[in-house]
Every structure is written in structure tokens, then in C-alpha cells.
N, C-alpha and C positions, 0 to 999 in steps of 0.2 A: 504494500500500500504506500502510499508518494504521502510523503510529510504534507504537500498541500491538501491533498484529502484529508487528513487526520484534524489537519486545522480546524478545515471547514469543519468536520464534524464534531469535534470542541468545542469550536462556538457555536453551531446549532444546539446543542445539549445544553450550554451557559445558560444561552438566550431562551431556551423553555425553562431552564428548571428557573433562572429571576423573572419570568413573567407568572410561573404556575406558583411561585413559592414567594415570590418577592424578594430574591436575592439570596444568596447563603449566608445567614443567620448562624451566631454561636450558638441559637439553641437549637436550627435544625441541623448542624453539624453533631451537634450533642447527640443528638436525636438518632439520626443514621449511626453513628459510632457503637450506640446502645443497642439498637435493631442488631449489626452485624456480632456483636460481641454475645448478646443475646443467642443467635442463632448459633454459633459457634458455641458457648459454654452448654447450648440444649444440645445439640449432636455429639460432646465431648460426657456429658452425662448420661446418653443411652450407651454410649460406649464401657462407660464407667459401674455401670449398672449393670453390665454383662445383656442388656434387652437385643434385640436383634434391631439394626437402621430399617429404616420404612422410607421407602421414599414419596408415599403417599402422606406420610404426618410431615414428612422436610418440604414436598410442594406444599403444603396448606399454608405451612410455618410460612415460609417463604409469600405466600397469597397475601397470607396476613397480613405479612408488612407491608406489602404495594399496596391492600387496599387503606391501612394506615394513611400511606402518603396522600392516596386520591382524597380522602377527607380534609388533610391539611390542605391542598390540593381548591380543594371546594369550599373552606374556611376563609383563605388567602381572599377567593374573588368575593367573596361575600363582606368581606372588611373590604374590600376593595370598592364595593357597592355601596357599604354607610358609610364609609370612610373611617375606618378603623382600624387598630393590629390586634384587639381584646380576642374575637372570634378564632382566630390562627393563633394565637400564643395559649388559648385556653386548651385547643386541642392539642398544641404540640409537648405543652407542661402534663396532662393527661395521657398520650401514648408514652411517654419519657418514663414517667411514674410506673406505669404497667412493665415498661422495659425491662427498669431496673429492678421491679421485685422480682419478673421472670430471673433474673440473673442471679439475686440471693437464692434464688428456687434453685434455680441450675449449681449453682458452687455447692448451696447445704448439699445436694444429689453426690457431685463430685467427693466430698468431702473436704472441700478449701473451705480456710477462714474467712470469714468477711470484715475487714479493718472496720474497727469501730465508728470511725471518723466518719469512713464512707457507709457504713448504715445511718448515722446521723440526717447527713445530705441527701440520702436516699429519702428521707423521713422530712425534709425540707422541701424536697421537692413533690411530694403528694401531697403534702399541705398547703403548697404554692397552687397544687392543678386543683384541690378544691374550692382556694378562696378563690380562682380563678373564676371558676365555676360559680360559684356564689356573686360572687360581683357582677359578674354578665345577669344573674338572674333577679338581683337588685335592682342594674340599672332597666331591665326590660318591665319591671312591676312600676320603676318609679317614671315609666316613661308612659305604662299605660295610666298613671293617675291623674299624671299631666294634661294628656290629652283631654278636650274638650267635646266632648259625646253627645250632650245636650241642645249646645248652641248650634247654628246654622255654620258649614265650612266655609271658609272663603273661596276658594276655588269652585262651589257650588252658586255661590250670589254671582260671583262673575261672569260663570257658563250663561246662568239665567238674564244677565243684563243683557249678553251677547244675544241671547235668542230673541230676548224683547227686543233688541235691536232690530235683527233680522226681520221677527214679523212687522215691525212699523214698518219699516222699508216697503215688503210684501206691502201690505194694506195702502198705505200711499201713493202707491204705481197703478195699485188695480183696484182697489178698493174691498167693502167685502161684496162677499159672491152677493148678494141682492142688491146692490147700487150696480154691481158690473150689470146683471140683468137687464135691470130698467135701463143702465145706459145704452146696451144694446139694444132694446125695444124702442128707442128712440132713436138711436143713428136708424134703425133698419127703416123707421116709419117719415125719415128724413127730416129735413131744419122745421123749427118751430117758426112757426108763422105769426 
């Protein structure tokens, strides 16, 4: 393959993954790091375990994580939409969090220790992906009280001006259907005399 291919296809991958993801982020860097390390410490544990590899549980493993991404994925445009980064950082603190416990799962399995420090951080960060979660579900409660339910929309008075507009216009030109009538029963019956 020619280095200028390899480019091009560099930065076509760059340029989707900062437009699907909004750039590579330390915590979607984190995030993938965890995935991979993830997957590896679970295949080193069915090893470990004497169980037999499956490679029907390593594609799902594997699924799982890509559909991970399509949600962050799908998070991104949607903050992208209210103009936001709460929606994508709640899910990417949220799969981070599941990553890493897979991972104390996988080592207890293994029989590796887990540095104190980093079960700490482990325990920082699913605290992080709940209030994460909590605060998105604050601001959407305190968003619906705000809103005005009652009153008439603005956007609704405005349509209606327009229409009232339009129909004067209409009526003006030609009148209503009983003046048009008559006006035509008189042009037909020709000038008044």
C-alpha cells in the first residue's frame, strides 16, 4: 500500500471519528483504553479459568463495544443539537464505569490484585457517571417547570397573525363568496343605468 493511500485513509478515519465523536477527548481515549484492556483481561480470565475460548461470547464482547460507541456516537449529535457536551460525557462516564468494574471482575477471575488507589478512582468514576446522570435528569425536570403550558406560544400568535394576514389579503381582492356573487350578477346583467 503507497504511504499516500495510508494518509488519505488517516484522515478519513480522523475526520469521522471528530465529527461522530467531537474530537478525541481524554475521556474517550480513556474510554477505548478501558474497552481494549477490558477485552483482553476477559479473554486472559477464561484462559485463567481453564473454561474453553468461545468465539461467539468474544464477537458479542467485541459487538458490545461498537455498539457502546454508536451510542456515544448518537449522544455527541444530540448535544450537538441543544448545544451541549452533558448528553456524551454522561454516556461516556457511564460505559467507563461498567468498563472498569468488568476489569476488577476480570483480575478478581485472574487472580491479580487491584491497587487500592485505582479501586478508589474506579469508585470516583461511577459516582461521576451517576451524578452525571442525575444532573441531566434535574436539568430536564427543571426545564419542564419552566416551561409555560398554560399560556398561549409565541410562535403560535405569530402563525395566526400570518394567517389573519393572508385571509385579509384573500377577502380584499375578492371579497366574501356573497359580494363576489352579487358582483357577478351585476357585471353579467351589465352597467347600472
Amino acid at each position: 500500500m503507497s504511504p499516500a493511500l495510508i494518509n488519505m485513509l488517516l484522515g478519513f478515519v480522523g475526520a469521522f471519528f471528530t465529527f461522530a465523536f467531537g474530537g478525541w477527548t481524554q475521556l474517550l481515549i480513556l474510554l477505548c483504553i478501558a474497552m481494549a484492556i477490558d477485552y483482553i483481561t476477559g479473554v486472559a480470565a477464561v484462559i485463567r479459568t481453564g473454561s474453553k475460548l468461545n468465539s461467539k461470547i468474544g464477537f458479542w464482547g467485541l459487538t458490545r463495544k461498537g455498539l457502546m460507541l454508536l451510542v456515544i456516537l448518537l449522544a455527541h449529535q444530540i448535544d450537538q443539537l441543544i448545544g451541549t457536551d452533558v448528553i456524551k460525557g454522561g454516556a461516556m462516564y457511564f460505559y467507563l464505569a461498567n468498563e472498569l468494574i468488568s476489569i476488577t471482575e476480570n483480575y478478581s477471575r485472574i487472580g491479580l490484585p487491584l491497587p487500592a488507589k485505582l479501586r478508589e478512582i474506579i469508585e470516583l468514576v461511577k459516582k461521576q457517571a451517576e451524578d452525571d446522570e442525575e444532573a441531566a435528569l434535574r436539568r430536564r425536570a427543571e426545564e419542564d417547570e419552566t416551561t409555560d403550558t398554560t399560556g398561549p406560544d409565541p410562535e403560535d400568535a405569530e402563525l395566526e397573525a400570518v394567517k389573519y394576514s393572508v385571509d385579509e389579503d384573500i377577502l380584499s381582492q375578492f371579497g366574501p363568496r356573497k359580494d363576489r356573487r352579487e358582483n357577478q350578477e351585476a357585471e353579467s346583467q351589465g352597467p347600472e343605468q
